[in-house]
N, C-alpha and C positions, 0 to 999 in steps of 0.2 A: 734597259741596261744601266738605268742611273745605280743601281745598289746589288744585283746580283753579281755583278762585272764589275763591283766596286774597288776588289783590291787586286782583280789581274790586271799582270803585265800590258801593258801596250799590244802586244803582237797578237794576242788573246785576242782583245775587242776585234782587233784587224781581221782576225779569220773569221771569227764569228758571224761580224756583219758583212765581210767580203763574203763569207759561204751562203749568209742568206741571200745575200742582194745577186751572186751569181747563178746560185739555183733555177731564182725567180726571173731571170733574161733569159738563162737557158732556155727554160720550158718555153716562155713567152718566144723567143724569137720559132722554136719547134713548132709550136702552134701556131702561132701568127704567122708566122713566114716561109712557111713547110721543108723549111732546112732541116737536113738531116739529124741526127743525135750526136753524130762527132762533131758537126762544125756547129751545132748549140751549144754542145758544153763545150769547144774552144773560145768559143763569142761571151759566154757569161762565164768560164774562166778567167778572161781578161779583164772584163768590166767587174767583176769578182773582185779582183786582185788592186786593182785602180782604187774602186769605190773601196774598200776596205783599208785602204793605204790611208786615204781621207779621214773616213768615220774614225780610225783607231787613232789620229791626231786629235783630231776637234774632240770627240769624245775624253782622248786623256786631258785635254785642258778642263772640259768641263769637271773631269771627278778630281781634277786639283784642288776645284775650287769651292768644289765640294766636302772632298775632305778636307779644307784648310777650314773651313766656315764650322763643319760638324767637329770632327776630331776624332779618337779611336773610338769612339762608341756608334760610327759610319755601320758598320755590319753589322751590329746590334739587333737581334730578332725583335728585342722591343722598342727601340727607335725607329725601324722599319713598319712595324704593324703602327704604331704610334703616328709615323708620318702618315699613312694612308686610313686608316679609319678606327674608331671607339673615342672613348674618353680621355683626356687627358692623362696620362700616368700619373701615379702619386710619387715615383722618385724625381723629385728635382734635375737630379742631372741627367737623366733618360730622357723629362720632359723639354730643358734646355734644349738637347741635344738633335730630338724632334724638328722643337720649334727651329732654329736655324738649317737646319732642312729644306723646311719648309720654306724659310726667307728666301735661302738660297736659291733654293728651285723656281721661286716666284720672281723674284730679280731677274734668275735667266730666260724666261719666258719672256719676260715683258721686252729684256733686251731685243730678242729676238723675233719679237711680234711685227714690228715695221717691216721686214721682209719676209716672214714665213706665212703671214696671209695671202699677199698674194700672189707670192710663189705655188701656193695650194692653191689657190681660187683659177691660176692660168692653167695651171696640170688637170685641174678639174672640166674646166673647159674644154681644155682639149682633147683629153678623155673621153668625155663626153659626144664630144662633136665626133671623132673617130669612130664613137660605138652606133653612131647614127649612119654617117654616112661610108664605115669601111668593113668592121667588124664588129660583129656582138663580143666577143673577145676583151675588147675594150672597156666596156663595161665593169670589168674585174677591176683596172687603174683607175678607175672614174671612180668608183666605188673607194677603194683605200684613199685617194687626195680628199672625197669629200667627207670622209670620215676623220681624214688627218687635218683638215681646214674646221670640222665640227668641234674635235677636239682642242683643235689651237684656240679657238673661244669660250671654250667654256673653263678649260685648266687655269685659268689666271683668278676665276670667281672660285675654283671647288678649292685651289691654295689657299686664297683670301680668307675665306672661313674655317679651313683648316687652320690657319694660323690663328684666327682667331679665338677657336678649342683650345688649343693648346698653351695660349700667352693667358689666358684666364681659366684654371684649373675650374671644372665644376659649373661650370656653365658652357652655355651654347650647347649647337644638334649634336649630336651624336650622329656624327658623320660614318 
């Protein structure tokens, strides 16, 4: 959501991630918990509605800070391909505009590292521990936290080197 979702509104993000994160209880509580399909989708309705109220705050603080760091060239098809992979651009300001980005992003990561380890690391557990001793079902959550705890480690090196493409044109991987 960091740049697809970069320039809607608030209320946007809010549904977006309220309609996925209610979907995904819906089903979850149907399957897991053999509630019907009207009191599923009222349960992730709600949790819907909550969790999206949340994510479309927090997330508009983050693309404040995002756009106030980037600037109008935020939606930029080549600052965006530029932030995630190839070479360096050769226009200056597309590359500038990359690289803080790229700071950006890696600043809030790192802010955010102190609790989103192991926040993932207990979800994962307990995921885990569930899919063992309640339902295989569980496995699905175990599965996204350890992938969302795999990612939380490695995103702060694959920035680092991005950023480092990008602040010296013409050198480094070609990420």
């Amino acid at each position: 959501m960091r740049t697809w979702l970069a320039d809607a509104p608030r209320w946007v993000v809010s549904v977006v991630a309220g309609a996925i994160f209610g979907v995904g209880m819906a089903a979850s509580q149907h399957f897991q918990q053999g509630s019907s399909w009207q009191a599923s989708l009222a349960y992730g309705a709600v949790l819907g509605v909550v969790f999206g109220f949340v994510m479309g705050w927090v997330s508009d603080r983050q693309r404040q800070r995002l756009r106030a760091a980037v600037g109008p060239l935020l939606t930029d098809a080549r600052v965006r391909r530029a932030v995630r992979r190839g070479p360096a651009p050769e226009d200056p300001e597309v590359r500038q505009a990359a690289l803080r980005s790229v700071e950006q992003q890696l600043a809030q990561t790192r802010r955010q590292r102190g609790w989103v380890l192991p926040v993932f690391a207990v979800f994962c557990g307990l995921y885990l521990y569930l899919a063992v001793t309640d339902s295989a079902w569980w496995w699905l959550a175990g599965a996204f936290f350890a992938g969302m705890f795999l990612l939380s480690l490695l995103l702060p090196r694959w920035l680092t080197r991005r950023r480092a493409v990008l602040a010296s044109p013409g050198q480094g991987p070609l990420s």
